[in-house]
C-alpha positions as CSV (number, residue, x, y, z in Angstrom):
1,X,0.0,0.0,0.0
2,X,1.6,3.6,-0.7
3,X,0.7,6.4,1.3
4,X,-1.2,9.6,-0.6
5,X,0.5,12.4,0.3
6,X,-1.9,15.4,1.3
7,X,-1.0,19.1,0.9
8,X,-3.2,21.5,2.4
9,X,-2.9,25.1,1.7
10,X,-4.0,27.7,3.9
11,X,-5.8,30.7,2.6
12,X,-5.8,33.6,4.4
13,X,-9.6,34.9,5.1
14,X,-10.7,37.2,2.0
15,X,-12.2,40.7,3.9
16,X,-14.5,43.2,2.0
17,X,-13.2,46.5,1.7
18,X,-15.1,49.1,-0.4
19,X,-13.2,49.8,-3.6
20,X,-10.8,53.2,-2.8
21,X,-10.6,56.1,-5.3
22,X,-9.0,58.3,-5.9
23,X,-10.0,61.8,-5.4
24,X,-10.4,63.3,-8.2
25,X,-9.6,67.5,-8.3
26,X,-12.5,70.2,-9.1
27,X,-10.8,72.6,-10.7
28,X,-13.6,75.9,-10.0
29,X,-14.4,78.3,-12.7
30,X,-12.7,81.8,-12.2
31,X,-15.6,83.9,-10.7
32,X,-16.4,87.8,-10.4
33,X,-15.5,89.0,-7.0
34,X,-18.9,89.4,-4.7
35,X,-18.1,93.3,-4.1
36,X,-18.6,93.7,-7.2
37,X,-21.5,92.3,-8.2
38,X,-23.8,95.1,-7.8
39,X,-27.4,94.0,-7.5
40,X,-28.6,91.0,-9.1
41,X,-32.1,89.9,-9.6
42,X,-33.1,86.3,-10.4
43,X,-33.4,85.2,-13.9
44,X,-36.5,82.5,-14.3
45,X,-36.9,80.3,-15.4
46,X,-33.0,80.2,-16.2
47,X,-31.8,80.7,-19.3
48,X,-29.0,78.8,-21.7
49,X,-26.2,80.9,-22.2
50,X,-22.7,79.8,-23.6
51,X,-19.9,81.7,-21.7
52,X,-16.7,82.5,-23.8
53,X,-13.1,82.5,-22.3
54,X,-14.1,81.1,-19.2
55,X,-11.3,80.7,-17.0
56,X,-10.8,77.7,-14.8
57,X,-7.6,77.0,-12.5
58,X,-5.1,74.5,-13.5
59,X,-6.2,74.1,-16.9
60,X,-6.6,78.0,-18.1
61,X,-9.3,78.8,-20.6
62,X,-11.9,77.5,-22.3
63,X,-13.0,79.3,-25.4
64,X,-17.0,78.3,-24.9
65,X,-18.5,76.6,-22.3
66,X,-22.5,76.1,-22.1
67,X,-24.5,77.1,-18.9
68,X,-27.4,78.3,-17.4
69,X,-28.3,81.6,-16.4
70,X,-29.5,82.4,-13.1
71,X,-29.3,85.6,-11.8
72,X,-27.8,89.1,-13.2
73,X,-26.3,92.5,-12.5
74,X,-25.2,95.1,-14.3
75,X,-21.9,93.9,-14.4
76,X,-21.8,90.3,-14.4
77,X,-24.2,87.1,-14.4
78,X,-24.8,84.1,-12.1
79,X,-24.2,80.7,-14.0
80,X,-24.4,76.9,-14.0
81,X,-22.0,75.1,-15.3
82,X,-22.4,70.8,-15.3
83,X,-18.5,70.8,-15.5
84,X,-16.4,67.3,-14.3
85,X,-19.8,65.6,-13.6
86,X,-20.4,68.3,-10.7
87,X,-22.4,71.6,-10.9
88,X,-20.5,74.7,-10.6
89,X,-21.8,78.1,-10.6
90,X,-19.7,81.2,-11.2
91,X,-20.2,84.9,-11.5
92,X,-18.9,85.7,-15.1
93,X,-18.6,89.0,-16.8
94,X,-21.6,90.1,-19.0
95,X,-19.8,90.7,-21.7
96,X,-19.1,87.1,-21.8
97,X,-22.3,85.8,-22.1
98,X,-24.3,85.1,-25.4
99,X,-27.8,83.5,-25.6
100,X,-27.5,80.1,-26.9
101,X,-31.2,78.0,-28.3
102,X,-31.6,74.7,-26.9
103,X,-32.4,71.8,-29.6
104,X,-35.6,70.5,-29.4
105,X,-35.5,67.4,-27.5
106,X,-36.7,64.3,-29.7
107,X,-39.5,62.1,-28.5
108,X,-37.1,58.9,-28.5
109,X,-40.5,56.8,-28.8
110,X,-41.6,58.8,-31.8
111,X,-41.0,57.3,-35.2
112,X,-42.2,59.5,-37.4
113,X,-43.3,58.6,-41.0
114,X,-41.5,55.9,-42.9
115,X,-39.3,56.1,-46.3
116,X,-41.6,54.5,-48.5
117,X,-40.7,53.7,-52.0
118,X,-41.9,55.8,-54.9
119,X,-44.3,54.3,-57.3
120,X,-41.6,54.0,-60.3
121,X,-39.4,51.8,-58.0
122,X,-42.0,49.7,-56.8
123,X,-42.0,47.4,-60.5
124,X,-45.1,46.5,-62.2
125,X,-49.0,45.8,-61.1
126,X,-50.0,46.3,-57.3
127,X,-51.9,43.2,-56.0
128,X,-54.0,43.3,-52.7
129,X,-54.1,40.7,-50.6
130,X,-57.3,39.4,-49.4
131,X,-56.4,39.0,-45.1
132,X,-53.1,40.9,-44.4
133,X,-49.7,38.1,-44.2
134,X,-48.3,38.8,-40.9
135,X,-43.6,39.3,-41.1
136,X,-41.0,41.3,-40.0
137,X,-40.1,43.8,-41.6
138,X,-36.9,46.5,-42.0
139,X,-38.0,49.8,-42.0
140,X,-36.1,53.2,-42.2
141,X,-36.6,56.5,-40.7
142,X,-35.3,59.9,-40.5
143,X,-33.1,58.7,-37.9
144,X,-32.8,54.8,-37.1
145,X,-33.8,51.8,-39.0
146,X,-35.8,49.2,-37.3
147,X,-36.8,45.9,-37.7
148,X,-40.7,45.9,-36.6
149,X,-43.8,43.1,-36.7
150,X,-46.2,44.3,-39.5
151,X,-48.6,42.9,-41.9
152,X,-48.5,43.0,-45.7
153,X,-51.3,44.1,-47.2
154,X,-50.2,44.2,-51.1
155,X,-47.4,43.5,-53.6
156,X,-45.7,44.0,-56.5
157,X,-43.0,42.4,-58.5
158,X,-39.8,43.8,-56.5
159,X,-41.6,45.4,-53.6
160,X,-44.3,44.9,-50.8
161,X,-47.2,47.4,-48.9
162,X,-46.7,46.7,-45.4
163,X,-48.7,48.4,-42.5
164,X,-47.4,48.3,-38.7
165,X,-49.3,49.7,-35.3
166,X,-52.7,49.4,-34.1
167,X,-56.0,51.5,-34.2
168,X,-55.5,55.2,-35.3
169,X,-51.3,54.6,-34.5
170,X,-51.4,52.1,-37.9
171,X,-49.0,53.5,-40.6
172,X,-48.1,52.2,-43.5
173,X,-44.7,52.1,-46.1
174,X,-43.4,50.6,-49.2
175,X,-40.6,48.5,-48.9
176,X,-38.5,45.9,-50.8
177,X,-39.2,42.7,-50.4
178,X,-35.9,41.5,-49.7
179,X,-36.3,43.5,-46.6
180,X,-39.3,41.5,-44.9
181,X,-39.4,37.9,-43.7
182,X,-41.9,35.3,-42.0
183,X,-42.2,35.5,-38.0
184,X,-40.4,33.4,-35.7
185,X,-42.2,30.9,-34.5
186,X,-43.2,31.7,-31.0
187,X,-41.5,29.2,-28.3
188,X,-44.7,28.9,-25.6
189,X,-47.1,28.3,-28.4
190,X,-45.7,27.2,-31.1
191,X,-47.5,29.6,-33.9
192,X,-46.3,32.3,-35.3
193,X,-46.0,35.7,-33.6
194,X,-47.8,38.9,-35.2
């Protein structure tokens, strides 16, 4: 009989410790000094304002930096500034201040209409079908192109009429039909998904 020969290794005990940063410098915009402000009086709701040669310590200046307006003197007005992840506000000279016009903000879950193919690219006789054949379909928008669940509802030769939505949201497009295919089938069920 030969004797196993057992090595045991002993591990020290593992202790959490929250993870240690380090700190990371604010370096402050250069501000107006408070005596000589003059009066201010609030600005609401605030305005955006860009703010040219802002000064900011350590790393000099910066030709334009966009704020928010919130108060203003004669001499100078009261920004904020989202600067290194952390609001800032600063007293900057007027003169340094110009209006700035926000972008509208787009309505992420707003499509908006659909390319649809023009008749001369469509290729030969439209055809309606008589109950709408549920696929997937690629469609494109202004800005994104989506693959969506949506019925056809006619053909042509080199292209397909598919609608998409429900109730008064249903649009409709013409696409290719290279860009539409059959459902998946659906994995609980076993039919197809529309």
């Amino acid at each position: 009989m030969s004797a196993a020969v057992v090595i045991i290794i002993v591990m020290t005990e593992h202790k959490w410790a929250p993870p240690e940063h380090q700190d990371v410098p604010i370096y402050a915009a250069e501000s107006v000094p408070l005596e000589s402000i003059g009066y201010p009086e609030p600005i609401d709701p605030p305005q955006p304002v860009s703010v040219h040669g802002l000064r900011f310590e350590h790393i000099d200046v910066l030709s334009t930096v966009k704020a928010f307006a919130v108060a203003r003197s004669d001499v100078a007005v009261y920004v904020e500034i989202a600067w290194q992840g952390r609001m800032q506000r600063a007293w900057v000279p007027c003169d340094t201040v110009t209006t700035r016009k926000l972008a509208p903000r787009r309505d992420r879950w707003t499509l908006g209409p659909a390319y649809s193919l023009p008749e001369t690219a469509r290729g030969g006789v439209e055809v309606d079908l008589p109950e709408p054949d549920p696929v997937l379909a690629w469609l494109q928008f202004s800005d994104r192109i989506l693959e969506v669940e949506a019925r056809v509802i006619a053909y042509t030769q080199r292209a397909v009429l598919i609608e998409w939505g429900f109730g008064q949201a249903t649009d409709c497009a013409w696409i290719l039909r290279d860009a539409v295919r059959p459902p998946e089938p659906s994995v609980a069920t076993g039919t197809m998904s529309t």
